[in-house]
C-alpha positions in Angstrom: 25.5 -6.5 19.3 23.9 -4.2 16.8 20.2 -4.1 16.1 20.6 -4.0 12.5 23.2 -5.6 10.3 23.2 -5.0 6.5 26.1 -6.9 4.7 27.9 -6.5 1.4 25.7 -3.6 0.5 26.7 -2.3 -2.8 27.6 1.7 -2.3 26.9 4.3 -5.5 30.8 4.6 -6.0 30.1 0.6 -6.9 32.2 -0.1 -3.6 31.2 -2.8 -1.1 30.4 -2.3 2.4 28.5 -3.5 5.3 26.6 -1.4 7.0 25.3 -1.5 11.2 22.2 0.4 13.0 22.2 0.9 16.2 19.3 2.8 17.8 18.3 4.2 14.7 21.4 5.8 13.9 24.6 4.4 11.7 27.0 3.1 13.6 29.6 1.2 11.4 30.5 1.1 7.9 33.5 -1.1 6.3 33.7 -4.3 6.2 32.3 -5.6 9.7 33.5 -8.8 9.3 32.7 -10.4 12.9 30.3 -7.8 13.5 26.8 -9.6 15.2 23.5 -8.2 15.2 19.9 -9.1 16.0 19.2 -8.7 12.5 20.9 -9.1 9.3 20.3 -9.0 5.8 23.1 -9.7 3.2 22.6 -8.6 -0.1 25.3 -10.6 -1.7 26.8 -7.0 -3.7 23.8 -7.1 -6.0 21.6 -4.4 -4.2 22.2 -0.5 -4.3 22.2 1.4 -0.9 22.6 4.7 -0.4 21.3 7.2 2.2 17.5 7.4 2.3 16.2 9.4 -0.7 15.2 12.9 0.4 11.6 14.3 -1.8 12.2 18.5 -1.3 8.7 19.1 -3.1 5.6 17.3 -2.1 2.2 18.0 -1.1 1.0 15.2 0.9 -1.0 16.9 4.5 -3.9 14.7 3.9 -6.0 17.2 4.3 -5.8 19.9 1.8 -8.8 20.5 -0.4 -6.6 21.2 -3.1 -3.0 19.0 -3.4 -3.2 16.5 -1.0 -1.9 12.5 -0.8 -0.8 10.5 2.3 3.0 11.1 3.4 3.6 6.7 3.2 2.4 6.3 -0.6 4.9 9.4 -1.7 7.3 8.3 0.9 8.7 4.4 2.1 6.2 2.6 -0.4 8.4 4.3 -3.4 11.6 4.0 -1.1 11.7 7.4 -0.5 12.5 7.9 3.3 11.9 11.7 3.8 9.1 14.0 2.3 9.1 17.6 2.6 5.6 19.8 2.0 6.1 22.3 0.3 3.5 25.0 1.5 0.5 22.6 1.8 -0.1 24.5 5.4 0.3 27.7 7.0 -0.1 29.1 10.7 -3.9 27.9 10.9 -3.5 24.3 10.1 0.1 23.1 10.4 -0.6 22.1 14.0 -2.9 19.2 12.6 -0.3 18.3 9.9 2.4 17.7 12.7 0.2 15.3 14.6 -0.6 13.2 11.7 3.5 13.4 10.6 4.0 11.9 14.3 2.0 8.8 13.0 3.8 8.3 9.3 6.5 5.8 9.1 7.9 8.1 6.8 9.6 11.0 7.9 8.0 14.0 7.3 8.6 18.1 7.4 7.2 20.8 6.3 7.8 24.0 4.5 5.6 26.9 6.0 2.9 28.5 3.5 3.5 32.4 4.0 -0.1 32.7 4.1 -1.8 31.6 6.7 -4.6 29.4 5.1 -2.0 27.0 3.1 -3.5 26.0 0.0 -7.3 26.2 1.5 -7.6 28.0 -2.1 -5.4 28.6 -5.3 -4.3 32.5 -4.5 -3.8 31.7 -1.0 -1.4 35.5 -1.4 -4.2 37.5 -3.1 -5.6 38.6 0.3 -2.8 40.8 2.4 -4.5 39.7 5.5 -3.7 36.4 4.6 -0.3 36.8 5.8 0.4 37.8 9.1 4.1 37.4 10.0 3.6 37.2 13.6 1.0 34.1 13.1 4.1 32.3 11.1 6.7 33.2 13.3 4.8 31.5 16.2 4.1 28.7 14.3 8.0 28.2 13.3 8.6 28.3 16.4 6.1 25.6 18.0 7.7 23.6 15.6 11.4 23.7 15.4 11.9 19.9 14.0 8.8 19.4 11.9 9.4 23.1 10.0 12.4 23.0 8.3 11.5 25.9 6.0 9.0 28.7 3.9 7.2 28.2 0.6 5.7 31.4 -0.9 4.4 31.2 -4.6 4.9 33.8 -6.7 2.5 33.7 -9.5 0.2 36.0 -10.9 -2.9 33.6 -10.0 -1.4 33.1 -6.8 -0.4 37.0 -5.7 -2.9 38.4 -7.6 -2.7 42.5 -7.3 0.3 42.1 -4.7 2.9 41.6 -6.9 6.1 41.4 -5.3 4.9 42.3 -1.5 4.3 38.2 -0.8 7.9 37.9 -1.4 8.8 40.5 0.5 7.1 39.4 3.5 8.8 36.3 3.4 12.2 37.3 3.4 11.3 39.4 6.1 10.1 36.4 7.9 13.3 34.1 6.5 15.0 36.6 8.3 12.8 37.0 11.9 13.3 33.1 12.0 17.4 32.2 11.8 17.3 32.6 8.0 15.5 29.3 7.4 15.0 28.1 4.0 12.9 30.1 1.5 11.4 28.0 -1.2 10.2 29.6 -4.3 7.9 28.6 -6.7 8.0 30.4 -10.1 5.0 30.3 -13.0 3.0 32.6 -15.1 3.9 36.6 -14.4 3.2 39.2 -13.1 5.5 39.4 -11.3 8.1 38.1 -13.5 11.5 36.0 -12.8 13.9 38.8 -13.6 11.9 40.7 -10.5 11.6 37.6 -8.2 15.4 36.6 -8.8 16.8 40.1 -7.4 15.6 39.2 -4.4 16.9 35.9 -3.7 20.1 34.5 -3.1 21.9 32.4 -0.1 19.0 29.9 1.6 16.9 30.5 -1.2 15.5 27.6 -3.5 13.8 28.4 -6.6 11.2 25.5 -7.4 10.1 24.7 -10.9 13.5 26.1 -12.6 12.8 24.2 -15.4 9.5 25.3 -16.6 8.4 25.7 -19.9 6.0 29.1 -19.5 7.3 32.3 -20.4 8.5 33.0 -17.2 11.4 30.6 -17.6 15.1 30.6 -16.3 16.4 31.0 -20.1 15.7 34.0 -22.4 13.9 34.1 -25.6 17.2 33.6 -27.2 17.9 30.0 -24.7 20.3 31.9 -22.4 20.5 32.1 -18.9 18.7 35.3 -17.9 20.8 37.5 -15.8 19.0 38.2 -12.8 19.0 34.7 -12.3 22.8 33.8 -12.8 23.2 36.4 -10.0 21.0 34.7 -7.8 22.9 32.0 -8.5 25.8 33.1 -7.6 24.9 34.8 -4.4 23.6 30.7 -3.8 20.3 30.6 -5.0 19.3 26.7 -5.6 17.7 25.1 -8.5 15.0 22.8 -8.1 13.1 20.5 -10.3 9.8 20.9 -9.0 8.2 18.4 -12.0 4.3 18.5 -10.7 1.9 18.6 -13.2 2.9 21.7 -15.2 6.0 22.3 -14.3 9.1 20.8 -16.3 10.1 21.3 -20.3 12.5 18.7 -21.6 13.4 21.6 -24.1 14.3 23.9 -21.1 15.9 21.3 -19.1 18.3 20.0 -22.4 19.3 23.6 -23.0 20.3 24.4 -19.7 21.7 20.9 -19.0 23.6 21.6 -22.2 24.9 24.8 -21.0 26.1 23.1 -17.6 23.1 24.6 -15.7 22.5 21.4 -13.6 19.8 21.5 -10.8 20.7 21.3 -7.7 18.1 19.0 -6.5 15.6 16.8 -7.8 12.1 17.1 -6.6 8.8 16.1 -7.8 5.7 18.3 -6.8 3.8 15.1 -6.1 -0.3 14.6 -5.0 -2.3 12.0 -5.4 -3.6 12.9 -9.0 -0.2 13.6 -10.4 1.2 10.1 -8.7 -1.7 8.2 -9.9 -2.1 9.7 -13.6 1.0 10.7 -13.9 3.4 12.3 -15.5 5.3 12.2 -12.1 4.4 8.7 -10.9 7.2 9.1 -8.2 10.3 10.6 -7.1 12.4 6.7 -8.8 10.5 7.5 -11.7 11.7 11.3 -12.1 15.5 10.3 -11.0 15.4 8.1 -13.7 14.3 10.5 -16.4 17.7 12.4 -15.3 19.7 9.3 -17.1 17.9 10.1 -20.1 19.0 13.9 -19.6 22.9 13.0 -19.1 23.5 13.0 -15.6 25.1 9.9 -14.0 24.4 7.5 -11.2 26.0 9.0 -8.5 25.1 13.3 -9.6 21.0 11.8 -9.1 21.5 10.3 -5.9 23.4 13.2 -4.8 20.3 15.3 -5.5 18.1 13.5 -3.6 20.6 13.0 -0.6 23.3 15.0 0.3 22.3 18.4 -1.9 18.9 18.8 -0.5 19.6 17.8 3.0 22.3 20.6 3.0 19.6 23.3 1.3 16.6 22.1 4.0 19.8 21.7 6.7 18.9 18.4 7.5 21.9 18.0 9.3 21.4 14.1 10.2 19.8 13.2 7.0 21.3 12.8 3.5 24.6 10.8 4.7 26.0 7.5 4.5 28.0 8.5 7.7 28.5 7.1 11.1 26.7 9.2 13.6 23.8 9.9 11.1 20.4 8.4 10.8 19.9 5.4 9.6 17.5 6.2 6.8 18.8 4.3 3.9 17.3 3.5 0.7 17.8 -0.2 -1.4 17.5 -0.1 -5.0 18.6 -1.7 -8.1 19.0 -0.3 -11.5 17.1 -1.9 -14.4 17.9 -1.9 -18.0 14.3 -1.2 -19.7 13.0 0.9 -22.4 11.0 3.8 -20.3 8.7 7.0 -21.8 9.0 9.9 -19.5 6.6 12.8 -20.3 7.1 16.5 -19.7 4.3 18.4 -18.3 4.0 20.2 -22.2 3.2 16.4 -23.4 6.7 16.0 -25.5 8.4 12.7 -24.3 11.9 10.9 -24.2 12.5 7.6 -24.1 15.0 6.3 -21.5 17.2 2.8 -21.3 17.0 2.4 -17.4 15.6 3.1 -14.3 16.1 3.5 -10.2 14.3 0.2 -9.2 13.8 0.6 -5.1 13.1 -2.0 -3.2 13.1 -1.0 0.7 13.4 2.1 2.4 14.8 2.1 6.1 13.9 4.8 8.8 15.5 5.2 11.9 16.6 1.7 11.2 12.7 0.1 10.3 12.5 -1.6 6.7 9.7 -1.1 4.4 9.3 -3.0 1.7 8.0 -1.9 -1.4 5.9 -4.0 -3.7 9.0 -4.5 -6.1 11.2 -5.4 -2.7 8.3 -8.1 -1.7 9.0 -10.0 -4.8 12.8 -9.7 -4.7 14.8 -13.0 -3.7 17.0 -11.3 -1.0 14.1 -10.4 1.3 12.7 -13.9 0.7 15.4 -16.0 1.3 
């Protein structure tokens, strides 16, 4: 007897399959024909499910004067089942993050701000005292589950006069800590990409890769700059980043067009970005990517599998037996959609990710589309 029983699911590969939980986990896949279960839901092959969709760029700790939103209304209410914060708190407040995470029915992790103050202000890396490896380290360490990686931000606003030395430090710590994730946000120089890029590479995610500023991934000229395509291939990751100034159709066409896909599809969400837009929601960035040429199963994979393998969320990302059961029910809807860049140009798409229900650890949440839906009515 299972706890959960969903039948004739409808897989991204457009296969059909029914799927069992068992204490939170995934137990069986196929078709589970006299398979019995405390609860079951059939979906009749007209629903989507794939593993829970995985958000590697948020900033949701509630309690950030600056970027802050509430893990659930970035997470299960928009069928996204795992949010990652990227840099909202450092050593001095990620204690008080983890507590609240513990009461989310999202899941929720968090990528360690190099300085110790998170984003109490804007150049959280101005002040060298600020960062204080030992204080991080620690902090890593009192939370092995809940920090999955580091975030340092590398713009000139941010660094001010230290230039490359906040980088520095955290690859030093990336290093003192099992080579974790390193998460990298790129924007205005100094210092500039060409710099930043020579010192990533394996483990290391560069957010915001398709930014319109100067300090871009493509030359003057629309060509991949070379410090970059040999981060890339020492296996540094792309990362969409959106946020509020942080994605260029133009950019993302040219390298699209080049075969410069990113690796994962994040959205840089807060409450005022959510609310106002232009990200509105990880579905509602996904969905752009139709409009940029990727298919069906290359988005999914970007919010699933790819960035559970660069965060090394080992039970996460998987439509496998054995992994957890965080799965995400969606349909796709044919309507005429405006996305809009964070320069203001806009594209007009012809469908959309529609979710309906995110599952974690084998607990539905609707969403206020999936209240309305006839198979969790009938």
């Amino acid at each position: 007897m299972y706890d959960f029983l969903i039948k004739n699911a409808r897989l991204v590969s457009g296969e059909c399959a029914d799927i069992a939980i068992q204490n939170g986990k995934i137990a069986a896949i196929g078709e589970l024909a006299d398979a019995q279960a405390t609860k079951t839901l059939t979906l009749n092959n007209d629903v989507f499910v794939s593993a829970g969709w995985i958000d590697g760029h948020t900033h949701c700790y509630p309690n950030s004067p600056i970027y802050n939103d509430e893990p659930d209304a970035i997470g299960v209410t928009g069928g996204v089942t795992t949010v990652i914060d990227a840099g909202s708190t450092g050593a001095d407040d990620v204690d008080d993050f983890a507590e609240i995470a513990k009461n989310c029915k999202t899941e929720v992790r968090a990528l360690l701000n190099i300085s110790r103050i998170g984003l109490l202000r804007q150049n959280e890396l101005a002040d060298k005292n600020d960062i204080d490896l030992t204080l991080a380290k620690n902090a890593v360490e009192r939370h092995p589950d809940f920090v999955v990686g580091l975030k340092a931000r590398m713009s000139g606003s941010v660094v001010g006069e230290n230039g490359l030395t906040p980088l520095k430090s955290a690859k030093a710590l990336q290093c003192e800590c099992g080579c974790l994730p390193l998460m990298v946000h790129v924007g205005n120089a100094p210092p500039t990409l060409d710099d930043i890029a020579e010192l990533l590479g394996e483990g290391d995610i560069l957010t915001h890769c398709f930014n319109g500023k100067p300090n871009r991934i493509l030359t003057p000229e629309g060509k991949l700059r070379d410090a970059v395509k040999a981060a890339m291939e020492r296996g540094m990751l792309l990362d969409i980043g959106h946020g509020s100034a942080s994605f260029s159709f133009d950019v993302a066409e040219m390298s699209i067009a080049q075969g410069i896909l990113p690796d994962t599809i994040s959205s840089d969400i807060y409450c005022k970005n959510r609310i106002n837009g232009p990200v509105y929601g990880l579905a509602h960035l996904m969905s752009m990517f139709f409009t940029l040429g990727l298919s069906h199963e290359q988005i999914i994979e970007r919010v699933t599998t790819k960035v559970a393998r660069a965060l090394r969320l080992e039970t996460k990302g998987q439509l496998v037996v054995g992994c957890d059961a965080d799965l995400t029910l969606y349909n796709i809807e044919h309507a005429q959609v405006t996305f809009t860049d964070t320069e203001g140009d806009t594209r007009t798409g012809e469908q959309r990710f529609a979710p309906l229900a995110a599952i974690v650890g084998g607990e539905m949440t609707l969403t206020e589309k999936g209240q309305t839906h006839h198979v969790f009515n009938s």
